[in-house]
C-alpha positions as CSV (number, residue, x, y, z in Angstrom):
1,X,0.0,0.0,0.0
2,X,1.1,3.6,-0.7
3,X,2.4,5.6,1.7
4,X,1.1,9.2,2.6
5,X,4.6,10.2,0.7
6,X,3.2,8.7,-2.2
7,X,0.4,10.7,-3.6
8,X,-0.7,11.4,-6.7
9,X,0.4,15.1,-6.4
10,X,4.1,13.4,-6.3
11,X,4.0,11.6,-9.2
12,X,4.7,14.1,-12.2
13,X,2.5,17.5,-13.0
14,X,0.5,16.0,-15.5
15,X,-3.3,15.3,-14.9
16,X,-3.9,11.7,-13.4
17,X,-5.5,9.3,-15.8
18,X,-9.0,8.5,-14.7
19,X,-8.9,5.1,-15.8
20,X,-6.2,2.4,-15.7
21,X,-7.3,-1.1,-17.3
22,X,-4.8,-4.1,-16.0
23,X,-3.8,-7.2,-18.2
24,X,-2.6,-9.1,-15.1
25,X,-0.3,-11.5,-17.3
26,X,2.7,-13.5,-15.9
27,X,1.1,-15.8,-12.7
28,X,2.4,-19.1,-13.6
29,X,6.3,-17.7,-14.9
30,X,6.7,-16.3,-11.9
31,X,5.8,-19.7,-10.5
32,X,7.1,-21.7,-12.5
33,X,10.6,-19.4,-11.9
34,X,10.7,-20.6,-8.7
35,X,9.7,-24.4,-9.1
36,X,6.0,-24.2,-7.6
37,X,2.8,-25.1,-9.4
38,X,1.3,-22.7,-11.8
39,X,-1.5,-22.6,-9.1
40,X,0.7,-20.7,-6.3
41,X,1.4,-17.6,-9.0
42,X,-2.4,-17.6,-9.2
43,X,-2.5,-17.0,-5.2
44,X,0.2,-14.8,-5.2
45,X,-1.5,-12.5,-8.0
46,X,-4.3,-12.7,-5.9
47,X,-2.9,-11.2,-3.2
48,X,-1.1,-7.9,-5.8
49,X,-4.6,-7.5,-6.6
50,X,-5.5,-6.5,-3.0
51,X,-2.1,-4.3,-3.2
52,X,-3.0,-2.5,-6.1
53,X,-6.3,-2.0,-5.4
54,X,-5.6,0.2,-2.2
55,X,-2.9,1.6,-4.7
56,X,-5.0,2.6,-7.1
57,X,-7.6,4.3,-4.6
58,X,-4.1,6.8,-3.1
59,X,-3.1,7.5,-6.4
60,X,-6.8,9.2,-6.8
61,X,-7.5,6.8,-9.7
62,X,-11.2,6.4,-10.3
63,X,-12.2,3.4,-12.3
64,X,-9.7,0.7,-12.3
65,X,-10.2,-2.3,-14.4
66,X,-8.4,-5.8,-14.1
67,X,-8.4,-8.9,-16.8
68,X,-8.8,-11.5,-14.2
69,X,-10.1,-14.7,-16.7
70,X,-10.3,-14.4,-20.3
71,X,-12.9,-16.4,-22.3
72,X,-10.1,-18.2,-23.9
73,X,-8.8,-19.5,-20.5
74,X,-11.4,-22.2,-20.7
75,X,-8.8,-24.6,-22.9
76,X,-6.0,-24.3,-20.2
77,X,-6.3,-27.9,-17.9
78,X,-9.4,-28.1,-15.8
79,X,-7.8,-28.1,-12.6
80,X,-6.0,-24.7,-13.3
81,X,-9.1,-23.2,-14.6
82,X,-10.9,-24.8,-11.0
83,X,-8.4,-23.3,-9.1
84,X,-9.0,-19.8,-10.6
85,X,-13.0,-19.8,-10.0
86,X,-11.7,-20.8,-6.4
87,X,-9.7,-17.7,-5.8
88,X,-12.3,-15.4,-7.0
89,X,-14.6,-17.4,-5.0
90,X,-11.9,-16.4,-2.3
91,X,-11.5,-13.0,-3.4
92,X,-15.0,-11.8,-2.7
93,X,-15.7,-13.6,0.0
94,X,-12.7,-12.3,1.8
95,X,-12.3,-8.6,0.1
96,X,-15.8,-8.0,-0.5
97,X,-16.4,-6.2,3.3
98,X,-12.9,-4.2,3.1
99,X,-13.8,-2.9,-0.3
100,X,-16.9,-1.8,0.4
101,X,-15.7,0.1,3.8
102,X,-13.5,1.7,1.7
103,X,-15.9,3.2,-0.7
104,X,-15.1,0.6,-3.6
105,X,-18.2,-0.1,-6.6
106,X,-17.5,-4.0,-8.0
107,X,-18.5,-4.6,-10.8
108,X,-17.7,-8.1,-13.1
109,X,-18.0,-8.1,-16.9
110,X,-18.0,-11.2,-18.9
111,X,-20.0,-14.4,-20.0
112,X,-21.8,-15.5,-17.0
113,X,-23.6,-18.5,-18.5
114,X,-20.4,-20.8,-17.8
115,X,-20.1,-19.9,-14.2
116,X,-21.5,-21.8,-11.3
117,X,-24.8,-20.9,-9.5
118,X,-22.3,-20.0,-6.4
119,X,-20.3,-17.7,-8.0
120,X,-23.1,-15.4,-10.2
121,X,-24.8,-15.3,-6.6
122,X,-21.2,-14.0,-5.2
123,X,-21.1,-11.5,-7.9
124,X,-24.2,-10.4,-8.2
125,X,-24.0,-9.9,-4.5
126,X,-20.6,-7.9,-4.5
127,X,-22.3,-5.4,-7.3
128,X,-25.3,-5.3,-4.9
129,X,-24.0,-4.5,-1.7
130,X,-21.0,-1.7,-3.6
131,X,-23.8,-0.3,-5.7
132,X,-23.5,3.1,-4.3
133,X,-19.4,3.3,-3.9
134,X,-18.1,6.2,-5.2
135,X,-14.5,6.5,-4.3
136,X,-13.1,4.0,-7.1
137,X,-15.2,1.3,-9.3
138,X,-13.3,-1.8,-9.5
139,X,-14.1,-3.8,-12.8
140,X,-13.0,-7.2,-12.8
141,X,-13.2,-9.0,-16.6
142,X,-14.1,-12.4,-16.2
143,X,-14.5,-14.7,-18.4
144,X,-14.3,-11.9,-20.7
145,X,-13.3,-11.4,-24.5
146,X,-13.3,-8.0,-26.6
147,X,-14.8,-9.8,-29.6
148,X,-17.3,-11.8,-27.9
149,X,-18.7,-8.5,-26.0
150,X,-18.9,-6.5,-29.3
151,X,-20.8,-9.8,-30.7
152,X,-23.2,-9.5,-28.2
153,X,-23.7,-5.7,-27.9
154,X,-24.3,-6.3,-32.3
155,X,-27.0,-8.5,-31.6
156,X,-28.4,-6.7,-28.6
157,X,-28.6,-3.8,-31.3
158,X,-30.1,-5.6,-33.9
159,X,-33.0,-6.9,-31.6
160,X,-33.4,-3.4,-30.8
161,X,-33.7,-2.6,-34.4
162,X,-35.7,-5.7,-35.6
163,X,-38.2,-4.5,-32.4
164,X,-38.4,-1.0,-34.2
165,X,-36.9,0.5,-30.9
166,X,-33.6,1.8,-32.4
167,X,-33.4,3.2,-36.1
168,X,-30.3,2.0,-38.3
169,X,-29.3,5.3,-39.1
170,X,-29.0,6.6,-35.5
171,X,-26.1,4.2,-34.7
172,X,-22.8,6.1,-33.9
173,X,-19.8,4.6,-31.6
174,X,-21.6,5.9,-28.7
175,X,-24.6,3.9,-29.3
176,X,-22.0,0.9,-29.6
177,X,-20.5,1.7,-26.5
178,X,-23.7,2.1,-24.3
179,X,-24.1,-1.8,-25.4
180,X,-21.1,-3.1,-24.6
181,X,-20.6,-4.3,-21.0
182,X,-18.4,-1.7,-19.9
183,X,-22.1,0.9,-20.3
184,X,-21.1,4.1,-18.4
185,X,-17.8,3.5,-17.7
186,X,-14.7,5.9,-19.6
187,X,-12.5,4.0,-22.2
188,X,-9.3,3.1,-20.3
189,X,-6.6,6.0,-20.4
190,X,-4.2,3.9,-19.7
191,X,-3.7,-0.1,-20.4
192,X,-0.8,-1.9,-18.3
193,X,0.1,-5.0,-19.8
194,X,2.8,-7.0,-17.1
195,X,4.9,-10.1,-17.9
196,X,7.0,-8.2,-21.2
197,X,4.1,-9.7,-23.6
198,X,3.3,-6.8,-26.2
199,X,-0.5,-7.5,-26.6
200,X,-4.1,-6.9,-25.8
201,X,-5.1,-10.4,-26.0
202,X,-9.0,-9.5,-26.7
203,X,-8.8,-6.9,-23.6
204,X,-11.3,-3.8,-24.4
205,X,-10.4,-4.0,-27.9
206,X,-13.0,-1.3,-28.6
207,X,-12.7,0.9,-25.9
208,X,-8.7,1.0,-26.0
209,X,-8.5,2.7,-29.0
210,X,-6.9,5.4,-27.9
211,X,-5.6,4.2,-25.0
212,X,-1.9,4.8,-23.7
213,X,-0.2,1.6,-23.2
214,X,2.9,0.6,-21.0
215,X,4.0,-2.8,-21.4
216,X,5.9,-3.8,-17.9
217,X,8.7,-6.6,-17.9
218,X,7.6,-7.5,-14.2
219,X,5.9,-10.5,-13.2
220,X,2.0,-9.8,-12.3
221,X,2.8,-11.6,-8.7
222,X,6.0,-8.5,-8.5
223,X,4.0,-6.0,-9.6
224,X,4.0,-3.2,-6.7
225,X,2.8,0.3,-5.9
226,X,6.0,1.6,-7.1
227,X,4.9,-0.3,-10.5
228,X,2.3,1.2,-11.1
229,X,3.2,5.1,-10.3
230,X,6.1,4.5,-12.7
231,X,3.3,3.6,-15.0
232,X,1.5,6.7,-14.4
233,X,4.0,8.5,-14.7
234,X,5.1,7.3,-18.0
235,X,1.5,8.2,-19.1
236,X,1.7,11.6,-17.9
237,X,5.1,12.5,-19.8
238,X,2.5,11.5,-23.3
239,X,0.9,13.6,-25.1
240,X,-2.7,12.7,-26.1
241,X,-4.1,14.4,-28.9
242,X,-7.2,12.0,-29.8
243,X,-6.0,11.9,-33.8
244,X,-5.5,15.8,-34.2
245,X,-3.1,18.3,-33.9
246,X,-2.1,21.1,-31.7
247,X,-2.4,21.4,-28.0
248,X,-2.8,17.9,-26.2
249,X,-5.3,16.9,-23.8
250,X,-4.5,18.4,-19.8
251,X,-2.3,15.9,-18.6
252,X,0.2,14.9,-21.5
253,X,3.2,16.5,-22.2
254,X,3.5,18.8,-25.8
């Protein structure tokens, strides 16, 4: 956790970037790096999620969004992918009060038809009980994939059209994005890929478009509060200009 030293206001001049998406890669290197099973870097990236959610909260970030299972991780071997539905069982069940005494919103994107009864019940109970947090939302992407949600918000559209409720001609990016999952929340400023992998693996492939991204060569299990303000910092020397010219946003450097 940050200390008091370790504000925001220390980081660089820049503005802050209000959202900072997480591809949390690098669990079972950092295991298999020292000789345990893949399923002890899952524990121990567990527990740098509860590090750099309290992080993320002292650097004044607001939304803060973390790939946690990918649709994809389906093929890896059944009791890896057994082991990960039991930390997030884990996660919730032991988090879920702390984060909601310090003013955190949950909220899970993703598939939910391939979870157990136990688990939707856990989330929807976590989104439930947060509801009305305001100091930072937590998104966690579970069982999540960027081409799969923009399948879904297409035919959620065209139902809307084929009902008459939504005219062909009215449909603009916006419209896209209040269908996909991540409905009301700001496209990431900045994406954080760890493990040295140079990717976005199917991680908000429509609302990273113009992202910043900082690919780190740490292990997600190293990853520390000192990570990610050198992160932060890195976005704040950019300059973000959105595809035009001239000034930058507030926040990136000319």
């Amino acid at each position: 956790m940050l200390t008091s030293s370790h504000k925001m206001s220390d980081i660089a001049p820049g503005k802050p970037p209000r959202h900072v998406a997480i591809i949390m890669d690098g669990n079972g290197r950092w295991a298999a790096k020292r000789h345990l099973p893949r399923a002890a870097g899952h524990r121990q990236g567990v527990e740098t999620v509860r590090v750099i959610v309290r992080a993320a909260g002292e650097l004044g970030i607001e939304y803060l969004t973390l790939y946690g299972f990918s649709s994809e991780n389906w093929k890896r071997p059944v009791e890896e992918v057994n082991d990960l539905m039991g930390l997030l069982r884990l996660f919730i069940r032991r988090d879920l009060a702390e984060l909601h005494q310090n003013g955190v919103r949950v909220r899970i994107i993703g598939e939910r038809d391939h979870l157990d009864a136990d688990i939707v019940a856990l989330i929807d109970e976590a989104e439930a009980l947060t509801r009305s947090n305001d100091r930072l939302q937590l998104v966690i992407a579970f069982n999540y994939g960027g081409q799969n949600e923009i399948a879904s918000a297409a035919r959620r559209m065209a139902y809307e059209v084929k009902a008459g409720r939504l005219d062909p001609e009215a449909i603009s990016p916006e419209t896209i994005s209040g269908f996909l999952d991540t409905a009301g929340v700001p496209d990431p400023d900045l994406i954080i890929r760890t493990s040295g992998e140079k990717r976005l693996s199917n991680f908000l492939i429509w609302q990273s478009a113009y992202s910043e991204l900082v690919f780190s060569d740490i292990f997600w299990p190293d990853f520390t509060p000192d990570c990610l303000r050198d992160a932060v910092a890195e976005y704040q020397r950019r300059s973000r200009r959105f595809g035009a010219v001239g000034e930058p946003e507030p926040g990136g450097k000319a």
